[in-house]
N, C-alpha and C positions, 0 to 999 in steps of 0.2 A: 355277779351273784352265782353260788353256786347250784346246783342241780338241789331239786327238792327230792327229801329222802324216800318218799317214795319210787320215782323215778331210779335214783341211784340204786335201791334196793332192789329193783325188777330186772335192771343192766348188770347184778350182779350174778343173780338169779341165772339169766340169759348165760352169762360167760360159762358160768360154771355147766352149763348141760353142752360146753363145748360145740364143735360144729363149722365148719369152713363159713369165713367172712362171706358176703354175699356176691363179692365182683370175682370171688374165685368160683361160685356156683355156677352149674346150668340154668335156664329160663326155668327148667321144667325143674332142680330144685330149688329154685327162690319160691316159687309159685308153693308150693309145700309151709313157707315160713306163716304165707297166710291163713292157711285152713288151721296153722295151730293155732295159732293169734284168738282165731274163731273161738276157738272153745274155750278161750279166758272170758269172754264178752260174755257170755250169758243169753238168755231169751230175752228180746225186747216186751215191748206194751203190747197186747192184745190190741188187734185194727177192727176199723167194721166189717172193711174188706182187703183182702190180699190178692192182689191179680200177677200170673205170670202171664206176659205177652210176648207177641212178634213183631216187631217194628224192620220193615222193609228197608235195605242198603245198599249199595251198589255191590256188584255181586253177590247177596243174599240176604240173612237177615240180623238181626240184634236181639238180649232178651231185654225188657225193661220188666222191673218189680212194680209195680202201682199199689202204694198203703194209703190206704184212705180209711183216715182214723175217726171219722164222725158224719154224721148222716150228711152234714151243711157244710163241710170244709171250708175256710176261710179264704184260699189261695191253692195254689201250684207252686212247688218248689221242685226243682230238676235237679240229681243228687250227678255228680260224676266221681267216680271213686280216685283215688292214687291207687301209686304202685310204678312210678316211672313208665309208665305206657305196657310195662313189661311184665307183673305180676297184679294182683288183685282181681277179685270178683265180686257180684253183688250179692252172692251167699254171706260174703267176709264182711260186709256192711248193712245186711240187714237189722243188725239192733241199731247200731248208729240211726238208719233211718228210719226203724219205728220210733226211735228217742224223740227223734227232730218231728215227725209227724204227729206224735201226741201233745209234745210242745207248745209248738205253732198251731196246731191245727188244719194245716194244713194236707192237703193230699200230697205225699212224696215220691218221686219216679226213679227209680232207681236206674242206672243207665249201664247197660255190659258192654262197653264198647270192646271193638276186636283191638286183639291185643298183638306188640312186636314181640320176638322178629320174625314170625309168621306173617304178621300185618303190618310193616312200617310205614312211616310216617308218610304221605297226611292218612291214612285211614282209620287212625281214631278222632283225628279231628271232624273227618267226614263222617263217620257213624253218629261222632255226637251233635253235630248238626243235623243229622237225619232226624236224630231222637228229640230234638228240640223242636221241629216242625211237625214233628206226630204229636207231640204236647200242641202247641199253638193247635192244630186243625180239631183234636180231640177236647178242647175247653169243657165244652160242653159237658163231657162225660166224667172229668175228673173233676173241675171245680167253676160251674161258672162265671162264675163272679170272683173279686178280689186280685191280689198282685201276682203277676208271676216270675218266682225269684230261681236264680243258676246259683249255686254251688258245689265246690270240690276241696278237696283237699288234696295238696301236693301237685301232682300229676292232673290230677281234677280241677285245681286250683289253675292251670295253665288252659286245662279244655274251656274251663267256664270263661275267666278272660277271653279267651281266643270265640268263643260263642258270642260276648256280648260286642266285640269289634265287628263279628260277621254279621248279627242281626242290625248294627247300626248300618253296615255297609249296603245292605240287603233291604232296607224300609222295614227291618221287623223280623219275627215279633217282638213287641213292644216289651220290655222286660223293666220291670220294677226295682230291681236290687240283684247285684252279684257278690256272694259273699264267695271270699282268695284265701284259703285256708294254707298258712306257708306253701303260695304257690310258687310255683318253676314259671320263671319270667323271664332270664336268660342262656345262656350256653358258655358263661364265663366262667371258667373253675379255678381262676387265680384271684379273688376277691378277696376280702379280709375276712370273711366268716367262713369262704373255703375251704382258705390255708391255716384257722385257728384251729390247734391240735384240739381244743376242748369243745370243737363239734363235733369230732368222727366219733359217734354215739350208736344210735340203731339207724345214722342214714353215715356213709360219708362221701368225700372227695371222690374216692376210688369206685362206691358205688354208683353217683351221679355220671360217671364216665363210664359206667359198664351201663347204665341205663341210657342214656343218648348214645352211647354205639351199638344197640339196637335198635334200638328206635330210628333213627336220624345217623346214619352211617356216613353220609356226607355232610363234612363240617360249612361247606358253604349253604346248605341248605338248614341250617340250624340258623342262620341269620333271618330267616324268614319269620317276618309276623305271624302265621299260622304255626311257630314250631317253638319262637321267644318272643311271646307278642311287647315286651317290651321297644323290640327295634320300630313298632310303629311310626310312624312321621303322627300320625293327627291322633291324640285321645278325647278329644273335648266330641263331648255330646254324648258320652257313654253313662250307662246307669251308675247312677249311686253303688257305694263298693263299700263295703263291710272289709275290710283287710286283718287276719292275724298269724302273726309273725311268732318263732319259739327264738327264745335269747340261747340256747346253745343247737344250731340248727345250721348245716351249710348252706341252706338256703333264705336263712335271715334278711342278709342284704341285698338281694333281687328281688324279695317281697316289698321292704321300706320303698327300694329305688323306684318301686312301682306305684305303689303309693304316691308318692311321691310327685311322679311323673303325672298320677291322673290328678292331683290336687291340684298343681300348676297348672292341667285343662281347665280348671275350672268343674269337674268333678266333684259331689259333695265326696267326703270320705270320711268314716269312720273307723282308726287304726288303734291296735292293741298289739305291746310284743308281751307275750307273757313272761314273766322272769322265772327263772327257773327251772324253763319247762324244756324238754327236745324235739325236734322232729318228728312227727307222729304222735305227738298226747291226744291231739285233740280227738282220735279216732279209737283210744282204749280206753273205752266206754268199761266201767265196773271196774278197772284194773288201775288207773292211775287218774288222783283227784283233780288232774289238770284240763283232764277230759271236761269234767262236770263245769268248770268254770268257764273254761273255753264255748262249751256247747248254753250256759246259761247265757254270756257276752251274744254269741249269734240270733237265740232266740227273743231276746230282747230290742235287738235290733229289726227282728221281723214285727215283733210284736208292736212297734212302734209304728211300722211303714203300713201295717195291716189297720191301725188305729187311726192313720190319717186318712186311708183310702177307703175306712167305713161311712 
């Protein structure tokens, strides 16, 4: 199927204002591609409250956003951005997570983990476990009661994976649902959604490699569960997984395979590839309708797990 005209129209949009590919840029100008991105989004939903905090990390600290959109909250959901470990911030996903916290209902935490090649790897896997244990110790304060669910997208989509292996390994915290928003599962770049010319879109081949070589500069260390939690040996016992995949997206087939992988644990799983869509829709909120479908598929999914656990 081909690209829906919206999409194509925006990738047109995009070429024409010119501008070096992204694996030709510096850290510091890819990080630039985000704050524009920003100002297509728009303002999100009015919260009850908006908290900027400091969450303790090894060698210093973290910020987390806290949206808490209703007196009662129903849940915790733990947001972790993309951006290949290398660009992104929670300024750039603040409407996405007011979206998902008026949604749901839910209280939503926005996560800044430190970022490469300043910070390589594991240290955002380690900030985002920090930040995941400030939620669990903090319940009380954000939502008592109800589920608490990890989600990301992309890059976020491998932290959140890689949180729900560690809180299984670890006794906890007990996590209700991880939603893998086309996450990074492996460190293979010659797969068949790779090497198809009709994903190198607004992510490609060339970018996913200029992103794990800062991040993870040592390719033997990219075999590690905390860096492609797919190489796992054991998935069974992990939370319920919400998985969605973009049909033109280099990272398509490491998301199914993943899928995949936890459904044979024995894993419930809920998987959607979107047709049409590419790498990144689900996170251009106001600007491409694949968003609105993508983000309606997850919050239905909450809304279901929050109705059984009322």
């Amino acid at each position: 199927m081909a690209l829906d005209e919206a999409t194509s129209a925006f990738l047109a949009q995009m070429a024409e204002s010119g501008g070096k590919a992204l694996h030709e840029m510096t850290p510091e100008e890819a990080r630039g591609l985000g704050a524009m991105l920003r100002g297509l989004y728009g303002a999100g939903p009015q919260m009850k409250q908006v908290r900027d905090l400091q969450v303790p990390v090894d060698g210093g600290e973290i910020a987390v956003r806290v949206l808490t959109p209703v007196e009662d909250p129903r849940g915790v959901l733990v947001y972790y951005h993309g951006g290949g470990w290398v660009i992104g911030a929670i300024d750039e996903f603040d409407t996405l997570g007011r979206i998902l916290a008026e949604r749901t209902g839910f209280t939503t935490v926005l996560v800044d983990y430190r970022l490469a090649p300043e910070h390589r790897y594991p240290v955002a896997v380690d900030d985002s476990w920090a930040a995941l244990q400030w939620v669990a110790a903090n319940r009380a304060a954000l939502a008592p009661n109800g589920p608490l669910v990890i989600a990301g997208d992309s890059a976020g989509g491998n932290l959140s994976a890689i949180m729900a292996q560690r809180a299984k390994a670890a006794g906890g915290p007990a996590i209700d649902l991880q939603v893998l928003v086309y996450p990074v599962t492996d460190a293979d770049f010659d797969n068949e959604t790779y090497v198809d010319p009709e994903n190198q879109l607004m992510l490609t081949r060339d970018a996913m490699i200029w992103f794990w070589d800062h991040y993870v500069p040592d390719p033997a260390a990219r075999a590690e569960p905390d860096a492609s939690p797919i190489t796992a040996e054991d998935l069974s016992g992990l939370p319920p997984a919400v998985v969605l995949t973009a049909e033109h997206d280099v990272l398509r087939e490491e998301g199914e395979a993943y899928a995949r992988r936890l459904a044979w644990a024995g894993v419930p799983v809920q998987h959607r590839r979107f047709e049409g869509q590419m790498h990144g829709f689900f996170t251009m909120v106001n600007v491409l309708p694949g968003s609105a479908a993508g983000i309606d598929y997850v919050v239905a999914a909450i809304d279901e797990l929050a109705a059984a656990q009322a």
